[in-house]
KOLFIKOL-466115 format. One record per residue (C-alpha): x, y negated, z. Coordinates in steps of 0.1 Angstrom, whole numbers, plus 5000, padded with zeros to 4 digits. Example, Ala and Ser with C-alpha at 12.3 -4.5 7.8 and 13.67 -1.06 7.14 Angstrom:
2
512350455078 513750115071 
This chain:
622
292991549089 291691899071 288791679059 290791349046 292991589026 289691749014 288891448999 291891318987 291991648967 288391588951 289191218941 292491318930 290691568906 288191328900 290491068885 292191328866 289091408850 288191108845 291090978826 291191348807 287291268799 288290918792 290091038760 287891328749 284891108750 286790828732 287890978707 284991218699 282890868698 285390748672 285091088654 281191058651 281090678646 283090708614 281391048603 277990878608 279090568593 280690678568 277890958565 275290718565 276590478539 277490738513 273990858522 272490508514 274490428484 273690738469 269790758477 269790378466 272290438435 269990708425 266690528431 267890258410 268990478383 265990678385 263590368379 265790248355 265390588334 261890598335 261490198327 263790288294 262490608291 258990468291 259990168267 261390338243 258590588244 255990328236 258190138213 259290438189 255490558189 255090148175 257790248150 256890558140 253390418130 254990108115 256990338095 253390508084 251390208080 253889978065 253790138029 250190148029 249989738034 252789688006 250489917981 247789697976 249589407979 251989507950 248389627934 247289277939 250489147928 250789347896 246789267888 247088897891 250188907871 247888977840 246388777814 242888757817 240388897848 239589227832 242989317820 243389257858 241289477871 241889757847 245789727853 244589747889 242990087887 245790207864 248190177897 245990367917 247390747909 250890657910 250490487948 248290787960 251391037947 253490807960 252490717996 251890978019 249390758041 247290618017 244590928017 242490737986 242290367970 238990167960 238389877940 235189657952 233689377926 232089087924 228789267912 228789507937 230489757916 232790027940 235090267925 237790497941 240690767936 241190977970 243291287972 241491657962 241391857994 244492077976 245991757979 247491867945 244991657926 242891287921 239691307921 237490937917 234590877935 232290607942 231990577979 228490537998 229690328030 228689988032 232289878044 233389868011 230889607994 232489277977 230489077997 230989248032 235089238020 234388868015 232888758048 235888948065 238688748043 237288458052 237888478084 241688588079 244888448070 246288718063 246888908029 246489198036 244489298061 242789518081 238489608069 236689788092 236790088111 234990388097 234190678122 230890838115 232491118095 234491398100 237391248093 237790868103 238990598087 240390218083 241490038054 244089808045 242589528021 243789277993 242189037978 242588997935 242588607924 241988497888 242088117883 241188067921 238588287921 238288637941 237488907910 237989217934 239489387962 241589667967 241589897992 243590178011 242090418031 244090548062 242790788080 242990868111 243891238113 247091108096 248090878125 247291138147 249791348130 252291078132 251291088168 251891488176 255291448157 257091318183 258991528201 261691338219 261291118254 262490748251 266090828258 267091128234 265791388254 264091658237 260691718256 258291998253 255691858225 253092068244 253291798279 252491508262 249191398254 249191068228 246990798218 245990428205 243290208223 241589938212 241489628235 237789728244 239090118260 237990268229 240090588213 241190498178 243790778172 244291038195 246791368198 246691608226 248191978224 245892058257 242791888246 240891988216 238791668212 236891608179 237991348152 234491228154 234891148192 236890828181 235790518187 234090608218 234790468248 237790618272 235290688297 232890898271 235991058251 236091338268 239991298278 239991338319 242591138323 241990858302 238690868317 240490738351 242390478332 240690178343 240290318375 244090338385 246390088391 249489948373 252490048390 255489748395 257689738366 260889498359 260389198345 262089308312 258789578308 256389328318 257789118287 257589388263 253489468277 254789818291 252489918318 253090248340 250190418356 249490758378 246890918376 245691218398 243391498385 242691728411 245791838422 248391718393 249591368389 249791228356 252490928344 250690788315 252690438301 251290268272 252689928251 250089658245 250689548208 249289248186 248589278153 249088988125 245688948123 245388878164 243589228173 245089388202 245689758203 247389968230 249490278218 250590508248 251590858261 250391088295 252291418310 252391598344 254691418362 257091698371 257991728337 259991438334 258991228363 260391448393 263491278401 261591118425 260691468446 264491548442 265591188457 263291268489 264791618489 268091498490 267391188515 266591468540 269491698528 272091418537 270791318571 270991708577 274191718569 275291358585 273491538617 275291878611 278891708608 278691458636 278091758658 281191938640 282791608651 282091588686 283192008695 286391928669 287291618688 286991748722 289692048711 291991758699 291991458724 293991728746 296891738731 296691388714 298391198744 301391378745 301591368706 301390988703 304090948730 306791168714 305890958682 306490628701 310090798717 310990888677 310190538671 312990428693 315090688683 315190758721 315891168714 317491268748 316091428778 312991538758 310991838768 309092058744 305291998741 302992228751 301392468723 297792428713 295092688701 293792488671 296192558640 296292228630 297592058661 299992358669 301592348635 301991918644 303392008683 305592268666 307192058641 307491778661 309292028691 311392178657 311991788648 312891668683 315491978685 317291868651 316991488656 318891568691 321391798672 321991518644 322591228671 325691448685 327191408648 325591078634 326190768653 322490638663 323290298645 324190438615 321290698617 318890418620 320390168592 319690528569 316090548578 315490218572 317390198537 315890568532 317890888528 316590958490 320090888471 318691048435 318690718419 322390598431 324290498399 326890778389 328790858357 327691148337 327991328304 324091268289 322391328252 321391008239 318890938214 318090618196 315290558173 314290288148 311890188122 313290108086 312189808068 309489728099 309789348095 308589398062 305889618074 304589398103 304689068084 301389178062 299889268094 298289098120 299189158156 296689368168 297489638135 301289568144 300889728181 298489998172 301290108149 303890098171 301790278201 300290548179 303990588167 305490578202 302990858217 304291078187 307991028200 307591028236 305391358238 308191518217 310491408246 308391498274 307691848258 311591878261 312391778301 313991438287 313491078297 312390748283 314790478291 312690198272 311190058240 313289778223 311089618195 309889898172 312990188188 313090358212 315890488239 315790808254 317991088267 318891428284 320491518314 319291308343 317791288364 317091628356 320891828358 320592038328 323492228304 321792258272 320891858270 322091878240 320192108225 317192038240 317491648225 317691818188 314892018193 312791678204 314191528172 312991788151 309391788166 309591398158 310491458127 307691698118 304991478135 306091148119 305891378090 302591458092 300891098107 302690978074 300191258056 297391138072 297590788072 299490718038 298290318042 300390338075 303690558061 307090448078 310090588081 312190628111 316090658114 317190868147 320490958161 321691188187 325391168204 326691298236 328991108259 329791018294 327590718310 326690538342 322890658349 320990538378 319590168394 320989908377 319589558388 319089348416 317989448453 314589298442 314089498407 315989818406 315989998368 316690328363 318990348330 322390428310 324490188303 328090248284 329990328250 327990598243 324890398241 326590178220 327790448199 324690658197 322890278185 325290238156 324790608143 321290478141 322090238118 324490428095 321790708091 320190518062 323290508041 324090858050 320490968035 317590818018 314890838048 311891008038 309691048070 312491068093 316391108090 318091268118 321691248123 323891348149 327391268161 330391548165 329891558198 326391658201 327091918178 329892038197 327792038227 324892238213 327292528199 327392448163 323792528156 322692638122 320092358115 322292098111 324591958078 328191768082 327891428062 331491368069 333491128089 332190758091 333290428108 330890288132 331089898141 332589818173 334190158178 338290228165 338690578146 335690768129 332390998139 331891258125 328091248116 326191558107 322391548097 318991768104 318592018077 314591918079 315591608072 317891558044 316191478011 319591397987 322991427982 325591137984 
């Protein structure tokens, strides 16, 4: 027997752990399910949002990289090709051959002063005959010379243009010197016949300026012109202008191959491999590369580019990568931060949800009784050390006490009918002595029919936000726009003594800002009539079951509309003319800002109104 009860007692606490167990483990599966979930997919939306975005800013960044490089050197070369075309243009303009060639070499001092990249200008003949004008090295002066290369010989310039349809265009390459070269060339035509060609010379340390002025990334960003490391190739991985702030390479180095340049990491160029790009990139011949020397990786991009006369040339840029590049390092960095912290809250979920499946039984049963209204015979629930769930057992035990107390005085039918048409009576239609005010737009169907629509509602909004932040700054309430007025007032729901005062004050700060958008805008001047009376109405939800609306209705509306409409032949309006009825005044004391303009009849109403009007606003006598 001792033994039986034994046992009944351990499967008796069994089963009451188990079912307690039951409940903790459910819900602290449900707590870290969602956490982890929900963890996981903000985790994976962001690391993929960010990935995305990442790529996308160095695509765009890289683009616009290459393609302003293009520009800039567009912007440099451009002027030099339109020279000696207008030269050419200008020479065979002339009458006979050799006033053409001597107007030709008369152009040449005014292009050098005038074109920053043209470094000097030569004129080749038929007979072999090769004159120049370059810059001084003061740069202040010409000076002419005859130059010694054979790249500028009539008959070398003729076996090139015969081979192009293009006029101009581009001579050879000159990069024994000190200071490289390439020219732009134009042929001169007399009667069909070549007499001579002109000839700019760009040089190279120019576009290599051009190249070491850039100082923004492809997106706006200013970057540190000391990272970046620029350059053109030629389609054979030859160095045709270069700009480094890191590597001193010589002028006379261009030309050579990337591998012989001297550059480390153009030397690994062909070497590395492209990296995948979007489809929009691959259009535009945007390549990506990294490159590793030693221990820094290097994001080079370059922008293959065809030029009119079918060469290929490849302009690009290199920089350490965790200069503008590292937003990869930060996405790992943060992939590992939020599983951390997915980790880190799912056990915070488990320790949190074992304190609370405790008391959560006894809390969703009292919840189903109050959903019954079922209020008797109900014992308090047990307290609970986490602050959260005692302050919910406490008010429930505090709301089970009063609900118990209320059921002795309410009848339980009537009780529940409240809940379900719900207890909040603010907006129950009453009478009640309110401030109205009435706005309205003089002359605005003249305005609006010489405007279109779209002008028509921008007016009337800009003019609306001007009128309803002057109510709002005074604790009143918009009732509702009707066409181009507007219907306001003071005193509910808000209760409030000084309505009245408070609705002149909002009319005086309308006054003064229609007052001042009419100063601004001149082309969009109106002028507004608005009227203020007091007066008893019904306020609250006026409508059907289905569409409640929250208004006044009554005489005093009425009233406070017609004042409106006698204010213009009270006053001329100028901006604004306020006026407001005896009763307004009345109710605001008599204050000192306001003038009587006597009594007046108003349509629809027996006997007169007085009708008194803004000092601010009056601009004549009547």
């Amino acid at each position: 027997m001792k033994l039986w009860n034994r046992i009944r007692r351990k499967a008796i606490g069994i089963r009451r752990c188990y079912y307690k167990l039951s409940l903790t483990w459910l819900v602290s599966l449900t707590f870290v399910t969602v956490v982890t979930l929900c963890g996981g997919i903000v985790l994976y939306m962001s690391v993929h949002t960010n990935l995305k975005n990442t790529r996308s800013l160095i695509e765009k960044a890289s683009i616009m990289s290459t393609e302003s490089i293009n520009n800039a050197l567009a912007a440099y070369m451009t002027p030099a090709f339109t020279s000696v075309y207008a030269i050419k243009t200008y020479a065979e303009e002339q009458p006979t051959a050799q006033s053409a060639i001597f107007r030709a070499r008369q152009t040449f001092r005014g292009v050098l002063f005038g074109v920053k990249s043209v470094e000097g200008l030569v004129l080749s003949l038929p007979n072999e005959t090769v004159w120049g004008l370059k810059h001084a090295k003061n740069r202040q002066d010409l000076v002419s010379f005859h130059p010694e290369q054979s790249l500028f010989e009539f008959s070398r310039m003729q076996a090139i243009d015969a081979e192009t349809d293009e006029d101009p265009f581009w001579g050879d390459f000159y990069a024994s010197g000190e200071d490289p070269f390439a020219t732009a060339t134009s042929a001169i035509r007399f009667n069909g016949e070549t007499i001579g060609y002109v000839s700019a010379i760009i040089t190279m340390k120019g576009v290599g300026s051009v190249l070491a002025s850039r100082d923004e990334d492809g997106v706006g960003n200013e970057i540190d012109a000391e990272d970046v490391t620029r350059f053109i190739l030629t389609d054979k991985n030859r160095v045709l202008a270069y700009s480094s702030p890191t590597n001193e390479l010589q002028q006379h180095n261009l030309l050579a191959s990337i591998s012989e340049f001297g550059d480390p990491v153009l030397a690994k160029l062909e070497t590395s491999k492209k990296q995948p790009f979007s489809q929009r990139a691959r259009q535009r011949g945007v390549e990506l590369h990294l490159i590793y020397d030693g221990e820094d990786m290097y994001v080079l991009v370059m922008q293959k580019l065809i030029s009119p006369d079918g060469e290929v040339y490849y302009v690009g840029e290199y920089q350490l990568a965790n200069s503008r590049y590292d937003e990869f390092t930060r996405l790992i960095n943060s992939v590992f931060a939020g599983v951390a912290v997915v980790f880190l809250s799912a056990l915070v979920a488990i320790f949190f949800a074992r304190r609370l499946a405790s008391p959560l039984k006894g809390i969703a049963a009292r919840a189903q009784k109050f959903g019954a209204l079922e209020f008797e015979h109900l014992d308090p629930l047990p307290r609970s050390h986490i602050r959260e769930v005692d302050q919910i057992t406490s008010a429930m035990n505090a709301s089970t006490s009063g609900l118990q107390a209320m059921s002795r005085y309410i009848p339980k039918s009537l009780y529940a009918k409240l809940m379900a048409l719900g207890i909040d009576r603010a907006a129950k239609a009453k009478e009640a002595e309110l401030t109205i005010l009435f706005t309205d737009i003089e002359g605005f169907t003249s305005i609006s029919e010489h405007r279109s629509a779209g002008e028509v509602a921008s007016l009337l909004n800009n003019h609306f936000k001007l009128l309803v932040s002057a109510v709002e700054a005074h604790q009143g309430t918009v009732d509702k726009f009707v066409g181009d007025g507007m219907l306001a007032f003071w005193g509910a729901p808000d209760e409030m003594e000084d309505h009245a005062q408070r609705a002149i004050a909002a009319a005086e700060d309308m006054a003064r800002a229609i007052q001042q958008a009419n100063e601004a805008a001149p082309e969009n001047e109106i002028h507004v009539r608005i009227a203020i009376h007091t007066g008893p109405v019904i306020v609250g939800n006026v409508g059907a079951v289905e569409r409640w609306n929250y208004t006044i209705v009554g005489d005093a509306v009425n009233v406070c509309s017609r004042l409106q409409s006698l204010g213009g032949t009270i006053s001329t309006v100028k901006g604004a003319c306020v006026v407001l009825s005896g009763e307004t005044v009345e109710k605001a004391g008599h204050p000192d800002n306001v003038t009587y303009r006597g009594s007046h009849e108003v349509r629809g109403r027996k006997g007169k109104v007085e009708v008194w009007q803004l000092n601010s606003t009056i601009c004549d006598e009547q």
